[in-house]
Structure formats: structure tokens, C-alpha cells
C-alpha positions in Angstrom: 152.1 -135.9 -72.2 152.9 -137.2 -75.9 155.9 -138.6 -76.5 158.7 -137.1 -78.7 160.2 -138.8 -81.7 163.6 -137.6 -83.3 164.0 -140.3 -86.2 167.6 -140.8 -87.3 167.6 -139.8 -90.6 171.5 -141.5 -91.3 170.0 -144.6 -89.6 166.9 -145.2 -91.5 169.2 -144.7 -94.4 171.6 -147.5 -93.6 168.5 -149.7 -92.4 166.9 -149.0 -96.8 170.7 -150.1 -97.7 170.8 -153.0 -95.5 171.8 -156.5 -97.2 168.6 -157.9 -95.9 166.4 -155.2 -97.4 168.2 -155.7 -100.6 167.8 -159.5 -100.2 164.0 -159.1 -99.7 163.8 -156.8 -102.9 165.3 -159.6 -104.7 162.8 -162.0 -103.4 159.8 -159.9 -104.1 161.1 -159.2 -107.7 161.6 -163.5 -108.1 158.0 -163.5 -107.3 156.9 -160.8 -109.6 159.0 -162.8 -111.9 157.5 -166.2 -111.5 154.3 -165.1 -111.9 155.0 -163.1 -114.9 156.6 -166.0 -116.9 153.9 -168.2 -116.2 151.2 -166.0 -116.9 153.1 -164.7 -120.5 151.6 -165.3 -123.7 153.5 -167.6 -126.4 152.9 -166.4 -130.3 152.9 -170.9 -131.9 153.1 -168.7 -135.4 156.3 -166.2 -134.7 159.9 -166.9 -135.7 160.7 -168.0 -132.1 158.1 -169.2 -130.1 158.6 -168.5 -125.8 161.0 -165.7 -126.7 159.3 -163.2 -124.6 159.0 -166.4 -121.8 162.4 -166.8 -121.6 163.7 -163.2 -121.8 162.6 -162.5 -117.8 165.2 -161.2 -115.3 165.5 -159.7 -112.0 168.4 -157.6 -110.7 169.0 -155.3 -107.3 171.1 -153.1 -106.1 171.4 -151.1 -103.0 171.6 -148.0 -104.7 168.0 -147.4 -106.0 165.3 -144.9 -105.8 165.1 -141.3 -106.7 167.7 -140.1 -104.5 169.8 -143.3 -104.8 169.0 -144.1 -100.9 167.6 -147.2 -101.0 168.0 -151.3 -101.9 165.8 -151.8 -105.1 164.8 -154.4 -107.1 163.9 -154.8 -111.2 162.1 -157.2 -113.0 162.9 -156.6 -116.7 161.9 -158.2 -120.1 164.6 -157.9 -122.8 162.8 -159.1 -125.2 162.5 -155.9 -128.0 159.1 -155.6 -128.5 157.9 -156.8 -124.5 157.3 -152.8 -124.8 154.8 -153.4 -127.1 153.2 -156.6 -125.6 152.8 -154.4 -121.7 151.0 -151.8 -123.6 149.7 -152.8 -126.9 149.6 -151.2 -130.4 147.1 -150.0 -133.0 146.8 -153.7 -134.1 147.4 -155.9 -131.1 145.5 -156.0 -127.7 148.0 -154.8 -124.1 148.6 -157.9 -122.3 149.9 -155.8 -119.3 151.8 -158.8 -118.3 154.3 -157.1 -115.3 151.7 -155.0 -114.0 149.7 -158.1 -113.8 152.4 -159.8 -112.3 153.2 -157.0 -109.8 149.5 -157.2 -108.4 149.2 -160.7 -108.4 153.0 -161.9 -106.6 153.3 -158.2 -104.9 151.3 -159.4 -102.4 153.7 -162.5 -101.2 
């Protein structure tokens, strides 16, 4: 005879929300982080060289996801144009430097 499973649904909610989860999104986005500053490229020739370096920060909150159900973690660049150096332009080449970075620390 199989066994019958009736999840908690309110449980598994609080278990997403948990400080722990949210303090293991944190360190998975530090990660991401690291490994997206060291692998960011550095314009010698522009106004301010290591701009885009230096402009890498993580944030959570326990609040996240779709439905706003879950701990979550960000890794953000607020440099103005890290838009353009993730996906490129006409003129210059994506350097896809966070989705680099997510594939490369996600697994830690």
C-alpha cells in the first residue's frame, strides 16, 4: 500500500521565509558576486576605470518571488550602462558577466 502525503502548504511557506533560507540566499548571491567582480572587465581608456568593478551589490529579503512567498536574494550592478556590458550593443561585444557568474558560483 503507498503511502499518503498531505504537505503543509502554511508550513512549507514559513520553512521559504525562514531566516536561514534567507541567510543561504545571501550567501549564494556573495558568491555569484565574487565571482562576477573578479571576472568583470576594466575599460584602462574610460573616464573611470573599475567603475563597473566596484558598482556590485547583493541584497535579500524574505519577501521575494512571484507571489512574494519566499526568501530571495539579488546581485545587482548599478553601474548605468552594466545593461549594456550583460548584453552588448551594435558596437560592442555582450560580456554576459552575471550570467557567467551565476553558472560558475551557482554551483557552491
Amino acid at each position: 500500500m503507498a503511502a499518503r502525503v498531505k504537505p503543509n502548504r502554511k508550513g512549507i511557506g514559513q520553512m521559504l521565509r525562514m531566516p536561514g533560507m534567507q541567510a543561504e540566499m545571501l550567501r549564494r548571491a556573495q558568491v555569484i558576486k565574487g565571482v562576477a567582480i573578479a571576472i568583470s572587465p576594466v575599460d584602462e581608456n574610460s573616464p573611470h576605470p573599475g567603475h563597473y568593478k566596484a558598482s556590485w551589490s547583493t541584497d535579500s529579503t524574505s519577501r521575494g518571488g512571484r507571489r512574494r512567498d519566499r526568501a530571495v536574494a539579488y546581485v545587482r550592478n548599478g553601474a548605468y550602462y552594466a545593461r549594456w556590458v550583460e548584453y552588448g550593443t551594435e558596437r560592442v561585444h555582450a560580456h554576459h558577466v552575471l550570467l557567467r557568474a551565476a553558472q560558475l558560483g551557482g554551483r557552491n
